[in-house]
N, C-alpha and C positions, 0 to 999 in steps of 0.2 A: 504493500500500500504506500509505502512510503517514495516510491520509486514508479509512480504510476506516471505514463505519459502525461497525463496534464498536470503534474508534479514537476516533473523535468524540466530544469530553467538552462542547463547548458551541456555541450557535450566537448570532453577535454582529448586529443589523442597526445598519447609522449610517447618517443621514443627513445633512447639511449644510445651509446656505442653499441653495448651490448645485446640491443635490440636487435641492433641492423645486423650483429653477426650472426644471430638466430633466426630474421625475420620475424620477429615480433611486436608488438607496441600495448601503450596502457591505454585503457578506455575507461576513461573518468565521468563519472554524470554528478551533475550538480542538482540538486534536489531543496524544494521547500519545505517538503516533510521530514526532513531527515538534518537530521543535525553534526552528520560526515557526508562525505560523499563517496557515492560507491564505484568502487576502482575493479576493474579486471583486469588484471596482469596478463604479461605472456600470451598475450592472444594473437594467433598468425594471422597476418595479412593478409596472406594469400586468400585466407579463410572469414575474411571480413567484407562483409558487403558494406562500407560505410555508405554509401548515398542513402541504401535501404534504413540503413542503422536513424539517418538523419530525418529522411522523412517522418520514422516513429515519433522522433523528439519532435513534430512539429517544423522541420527544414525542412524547405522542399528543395531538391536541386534546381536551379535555372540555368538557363543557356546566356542569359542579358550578360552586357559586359558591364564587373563592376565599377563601381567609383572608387580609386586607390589613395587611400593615402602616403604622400611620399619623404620619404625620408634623408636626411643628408649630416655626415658624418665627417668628422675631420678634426686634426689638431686644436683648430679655435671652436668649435664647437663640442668637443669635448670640456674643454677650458670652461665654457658656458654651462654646459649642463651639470660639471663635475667641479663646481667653482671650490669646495673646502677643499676638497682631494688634493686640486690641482697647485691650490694656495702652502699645503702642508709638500706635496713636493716638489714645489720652489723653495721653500723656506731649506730642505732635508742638502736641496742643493746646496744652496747658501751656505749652509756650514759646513758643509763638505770642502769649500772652495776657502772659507774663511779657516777649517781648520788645516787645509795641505796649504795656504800662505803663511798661516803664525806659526802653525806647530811644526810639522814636517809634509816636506811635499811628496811625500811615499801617499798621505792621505787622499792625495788627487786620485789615486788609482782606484779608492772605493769607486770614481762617478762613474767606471766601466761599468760594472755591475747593475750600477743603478738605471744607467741611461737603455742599456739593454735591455733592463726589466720594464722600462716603459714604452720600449720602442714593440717589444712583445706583447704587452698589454694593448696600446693604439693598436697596432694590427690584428687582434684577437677584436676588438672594440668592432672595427670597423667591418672584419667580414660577419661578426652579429649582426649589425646593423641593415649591412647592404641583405639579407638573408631576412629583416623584417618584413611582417606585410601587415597592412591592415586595411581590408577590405569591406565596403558595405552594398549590398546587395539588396534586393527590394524583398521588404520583410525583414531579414535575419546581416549578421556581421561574424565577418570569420576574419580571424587573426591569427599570424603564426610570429614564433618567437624562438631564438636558441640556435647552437650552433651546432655543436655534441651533441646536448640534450636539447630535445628538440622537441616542441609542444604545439598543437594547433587549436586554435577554441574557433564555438559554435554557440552563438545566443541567437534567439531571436527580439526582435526590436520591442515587442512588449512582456519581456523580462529583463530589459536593461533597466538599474531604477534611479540610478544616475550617473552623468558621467563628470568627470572631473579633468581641469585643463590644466597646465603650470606651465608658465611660458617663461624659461632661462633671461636672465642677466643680458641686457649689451645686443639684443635683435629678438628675432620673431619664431626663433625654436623653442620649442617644446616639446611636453608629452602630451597623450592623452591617456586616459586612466578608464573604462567602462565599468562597471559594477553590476553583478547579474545580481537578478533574484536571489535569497537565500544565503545561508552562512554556516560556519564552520564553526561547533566548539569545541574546544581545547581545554585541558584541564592547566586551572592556573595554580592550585596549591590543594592539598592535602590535608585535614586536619585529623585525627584521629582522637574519641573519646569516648569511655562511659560506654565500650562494648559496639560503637557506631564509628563510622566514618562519613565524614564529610568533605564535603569538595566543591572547590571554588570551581570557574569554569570563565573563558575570555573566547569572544567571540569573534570570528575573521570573515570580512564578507568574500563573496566569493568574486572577483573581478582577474582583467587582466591589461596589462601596459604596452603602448609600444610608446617609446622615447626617439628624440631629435626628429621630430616632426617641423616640415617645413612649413610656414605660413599658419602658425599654431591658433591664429587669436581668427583668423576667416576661416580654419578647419573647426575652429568649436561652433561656431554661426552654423556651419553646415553638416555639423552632425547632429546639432539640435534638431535643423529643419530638417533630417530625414527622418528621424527619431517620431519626431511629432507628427508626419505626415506632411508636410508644408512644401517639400522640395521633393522630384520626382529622383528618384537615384540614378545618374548616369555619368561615365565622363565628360568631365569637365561644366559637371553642375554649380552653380552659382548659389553663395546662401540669398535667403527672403529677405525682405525688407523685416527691419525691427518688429522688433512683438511693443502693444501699445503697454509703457510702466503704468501700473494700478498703484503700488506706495514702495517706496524706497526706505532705507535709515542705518544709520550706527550706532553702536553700543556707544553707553556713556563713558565719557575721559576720567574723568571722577576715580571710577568703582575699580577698573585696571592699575590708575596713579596709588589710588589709596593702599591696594595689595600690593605693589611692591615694593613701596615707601614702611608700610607695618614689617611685613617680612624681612626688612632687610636692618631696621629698627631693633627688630627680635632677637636676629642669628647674630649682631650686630659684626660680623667678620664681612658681610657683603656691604656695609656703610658705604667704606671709599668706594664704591661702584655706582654709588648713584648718579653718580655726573655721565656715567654710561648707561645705565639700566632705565634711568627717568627718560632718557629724549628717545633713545629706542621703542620704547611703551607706549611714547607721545604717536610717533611713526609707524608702529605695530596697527594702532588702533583707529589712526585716520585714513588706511589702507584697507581696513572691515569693513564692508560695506554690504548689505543685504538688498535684496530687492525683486518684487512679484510685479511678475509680467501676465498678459493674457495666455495664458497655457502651463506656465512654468516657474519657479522659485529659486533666484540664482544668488550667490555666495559668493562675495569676491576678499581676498587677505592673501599677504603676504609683502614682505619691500625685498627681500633679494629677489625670490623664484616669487611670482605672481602667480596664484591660481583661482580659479574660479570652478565653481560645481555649479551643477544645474539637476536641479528634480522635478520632477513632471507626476510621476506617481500618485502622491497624494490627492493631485487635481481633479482625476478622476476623466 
């Protein structure tokens, strides 16, 4: 019951190394009755009708060409998307450089190692990337992700129940984030008493990402409008005109100043930080902004990575 087709909100395929030495893959279904999702392993290929498989779920295969989202990968957009990474190694540089100048220049020979290790990373980075897809099709959105491992999702468009955007630092890449129906719980602690046990439990929705999305802030305009029906899906489709704002607002400056001004009052070790923590909270919070449209409920926060969500669900 818990796994009944009209339960079924998504369907997951992986495969591994290991997979492809055996011909096999995992088949993941994402369910709203069910608070795991049910996995078959090791199931041949060869031996898998997925089209069939998808129709059950509700996908139907089609012939139409989809609309692609496309992605673009490189030095500076690493940089962009991977800004603390990237920031911690420059810095790892810098002392590297600053300790083979003061201490011994034998130290310069660590920056082999290191520069190799990121020249291998970028190239690992990029043939992921160039290997992403994220497709939408009329009805349903399939996406694939991984390079080794390697995973395909399948929602259809009225079980997505929000999608979320974050658009990098310094231009117009991004990701995009989907959110299917349904969730994952996990046990988050243990308590043991009095002959009983108890258990905490943390809940994971079920979604999936593709990152360094080109043109991030007209890709979310136009995933909305295929989401909601508003835009017909095909390449090189255009988003709608604006949806009409019904009320906008921000949280009050107040109630964010006051909790971090008490807190740090309290711990009093974070004091001297206030000259940082006050105007960051100031900028935290005038970047919050909320706001209902005709169709939809959108959520905008952040000052480095910008993102926005948008939910439509509840609207009915």
């Amino acid at each position: 019951r818990e796994f009944a087709y009209d339960k079924i909100t998504g369907v997951v395929i992986s495969t591994s190394p290991w997979d492809r030495l055996f011909g096999t893959c995992t088949v993941r279904f994402w369910s709203i009755g069910a608070s795991m999702p049910l996995d078959l392993a090791h199931v041949k290929r060869a031996q898998l009708n997925l089209k069939a498989l998808l129709r059950q779920a509700g996908i139907p295969s089609t012939e139409s060409a989809p609309y692609e989202v496309p992605a673009r990968f490189g030095p500076l957009a690493w940089v962009q998307g991977r800004l603390p990474l990237a920031v911690f190694v420059g810095l790892l540089g810098l002392g590297v450089g600053l300790a083979g100048a003061l201490i011994d220049a034998a130290l310069f020979t660590l920056a082999i190692p290191l520069g190799l290790a990121l020249v291998a990373w970028l190239l690992y980075q990029s043939a992921l990337y160039r290997r992403q897809r994220l497709r939408f099709f009329p009805g349903h959105v399939e996406g694939e992700v991984g390079v080794l491992w390697r995973s395909s999702y399948y929602a259809r468009y009225d079980n997505i129940k929000k999608v979320k955007v974050t658009r990098y630092p310094g231009g117009d890449l991004g990701s995009v984030q989907l959110f299917v129906a349904g969730e994952m719980r996990v046990a988050a602690n243990q308590k043991a008493g009095q002959g009983d046990q108890q258990s905490g439990s943390a809940t994971i929705p079920y979604s999936f990402t593709a990152a360094f999305l080109d043109g991030v802030e007209d890709q979310r305009r136009l995933i909305d409008d295929f989401l909601l029906g508003r835009v017909a899906v095909a390449p090189g489709a255009q988003p709608a005109e604006p949806l009409p704002v019904l009320r906008e607002g921000q949280p009050a400056l107040g109630n964010a100043l006051t909790r971090v001004i008490l807190f740090s009052v309290v711990t009093v070790v974070f004091i001297p930080l206030l000259l940082l923590t006050v105007p960051w909270t100031i900028v935290a919070v005038r970047r919050l902004s909320y706001r209902v449209e005709g169709g939809r409920v959108l959520a905008r926060r952040g000052v480095l990575y910008t993102s926005q969500s948008s939910t439509w669900s509840l609207l009915g």
